[in-house]
N, C-alpha and C positions, 0 to 999 in steps of 0.2 A: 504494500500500500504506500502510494506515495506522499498523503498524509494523513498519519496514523493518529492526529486529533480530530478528526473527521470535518475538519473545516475549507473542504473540498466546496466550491459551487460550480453545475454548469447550467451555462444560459442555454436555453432550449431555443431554438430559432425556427422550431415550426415546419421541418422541411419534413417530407413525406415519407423519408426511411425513417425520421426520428419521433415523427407522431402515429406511427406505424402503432397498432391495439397491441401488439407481442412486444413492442421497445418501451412501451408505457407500464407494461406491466414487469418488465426488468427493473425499469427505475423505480418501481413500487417495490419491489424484491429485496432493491438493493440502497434504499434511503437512509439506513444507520451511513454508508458509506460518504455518502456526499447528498448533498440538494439540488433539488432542483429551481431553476428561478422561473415562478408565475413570468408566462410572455405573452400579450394580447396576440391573438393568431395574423393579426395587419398592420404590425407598430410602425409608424415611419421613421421611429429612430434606426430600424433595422435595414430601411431600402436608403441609402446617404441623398439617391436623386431628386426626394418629396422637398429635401430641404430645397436645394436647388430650383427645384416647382414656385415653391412656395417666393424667394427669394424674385423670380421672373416675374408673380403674378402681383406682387410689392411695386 
């Protein structure tokens, strides 16, 4: 384990192997190890171009 205080986080980003119902239920398996972080499934902090969007239509 690479950290054995269990203060491991990973960002979920939504992509279709990692919301897959078998990889959902690993991370449920496997939550003493690390967490997972809540990620609204459309964030536009995740896509960099909405800022960009947003920035043009300013």
């Amino acid at each position: 384990m690479v950290f054995p205080d269990g203060s491991v986080l990973f960002q979920q980003d939504n992509a279709r192997c990692h919301a897959a119902e078998m990889i959902q239920e690993w991370f449920e398996k496997h939550d003493e190890e690390f967490k997972v972080l809540p990620w609204p499934p459309n964030s536009p902090d995740l896509n960099l171009i909405e800022h960009l969007w947003d920035v043009l239509d300013q």
